[in-house]
C-alpha positions in Angstrom: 137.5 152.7 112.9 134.6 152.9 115.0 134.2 156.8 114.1 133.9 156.1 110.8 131.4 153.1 111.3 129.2 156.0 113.2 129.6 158.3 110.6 128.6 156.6 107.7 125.8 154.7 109.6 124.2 157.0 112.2 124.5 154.3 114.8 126.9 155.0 118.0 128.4 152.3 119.6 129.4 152.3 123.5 132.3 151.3 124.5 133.5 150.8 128.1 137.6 151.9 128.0 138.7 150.4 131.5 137.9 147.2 130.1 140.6 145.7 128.1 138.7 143.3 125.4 141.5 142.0 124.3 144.1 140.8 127.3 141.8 140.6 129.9 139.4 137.6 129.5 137.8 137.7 133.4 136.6 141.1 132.7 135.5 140.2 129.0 133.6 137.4 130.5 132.3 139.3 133.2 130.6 142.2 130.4 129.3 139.2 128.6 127.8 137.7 130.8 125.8 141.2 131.3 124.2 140.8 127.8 121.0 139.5 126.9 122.2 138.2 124.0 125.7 138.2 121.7 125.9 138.5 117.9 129.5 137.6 117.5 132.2 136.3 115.0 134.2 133.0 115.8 136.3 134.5 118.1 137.1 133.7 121.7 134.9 136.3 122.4 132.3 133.8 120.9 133.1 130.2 122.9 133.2 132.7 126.4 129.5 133.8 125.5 128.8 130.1 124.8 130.4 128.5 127.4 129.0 131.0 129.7 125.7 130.5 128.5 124.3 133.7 126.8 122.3 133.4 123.5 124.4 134.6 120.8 124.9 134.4 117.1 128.4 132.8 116.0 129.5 133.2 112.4 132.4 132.2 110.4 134.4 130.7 107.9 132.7 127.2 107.3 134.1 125.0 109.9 131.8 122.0 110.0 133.8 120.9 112.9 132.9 123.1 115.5 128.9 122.4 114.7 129.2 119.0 113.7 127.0 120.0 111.2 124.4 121.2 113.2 122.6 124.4 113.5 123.2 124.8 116.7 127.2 123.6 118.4 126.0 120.7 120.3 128.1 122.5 123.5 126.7 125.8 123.2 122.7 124.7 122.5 122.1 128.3 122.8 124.8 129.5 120.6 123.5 129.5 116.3 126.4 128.6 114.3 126.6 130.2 111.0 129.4 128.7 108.5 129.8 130.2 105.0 132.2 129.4 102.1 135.9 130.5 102.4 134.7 132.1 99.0 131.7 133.9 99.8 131.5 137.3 101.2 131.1 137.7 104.7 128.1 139.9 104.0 126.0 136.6 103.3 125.5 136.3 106.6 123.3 139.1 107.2 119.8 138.0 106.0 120.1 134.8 108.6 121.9 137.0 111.3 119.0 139.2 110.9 116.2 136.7 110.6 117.9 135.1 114.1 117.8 138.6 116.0 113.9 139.5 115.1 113.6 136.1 116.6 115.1 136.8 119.4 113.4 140.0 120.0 110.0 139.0 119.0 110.5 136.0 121.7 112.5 138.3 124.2 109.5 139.6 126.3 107.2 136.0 126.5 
C-alpha cells in the first residue's frame, strides 16, 4: 500500500520496522513524542499525541462530542479537531488540513 502511495505521488515515506505501530503503544508513544507535530486521523494514535502533548491535526467522522463543539478538544488545547459529515468525502478535509500545517510551519521557527 505504501509502494503504491510512492509510486503514484513521488513522495517516500519512512518507516521504522522494529516498531510495532499497532500492539505496542509505549514505543508508539515514545516515536510520537519525537515529532514536532502530528497530522493524524481519530485514532488512538491521535489521543496519545494529544495526551502527550504534541501539536497535531485530528480529523474524523463528525463527532461533536469529543470537541464539545470546539475547534480545539478542550483536553488536547494543542490538538485541531476536524469533524466532517458521515456523508462527505474524507477528502474535505484537505484545504483546512492544509491551511493548519502552513500555519504551523510559517510559526515553526519564531
Amino acid at each position: 500500500m505504501l509502494s503504491a502511495f510512492e509510486t503514484k505521488t513521488g513522495v517516500k515515506i519512512n518507516t521504522i520496522d522494529e516498531i510495532d505501530l499497532f500492539d505496542n503503544l509505549l514505543d508508539l508513544t515514545a516515536l510520537t513524542e519525537l515529532m514536532d507535530g502530528v497530522i493524524v486521523p481519530d485514532t488512538t494514535t491521535g489521543s496519545i499525541a494529544g495526551a502527550v502533548g504534541v501539536l497535531s491535526f485530528r480529523y474524523g467522522k463528525d463527532y461533536s462530542g469529543i470537541s464539545m463543539r470546539q475547534e480545539y478538544i478542550p483536553w488536547f488545547s494543542h490538538q485541531k479537531y476536524h469533524g466532517y459529515a458521515y456523508d462527505d468525502d474524507p477528502k474535505s478535509v484537505l484545504p483546512e488540513m492544509r491551511s493548519w500545517l502552513e500555519n504551523v510551519v510559517a510559526n515553526f521557527s519564531k
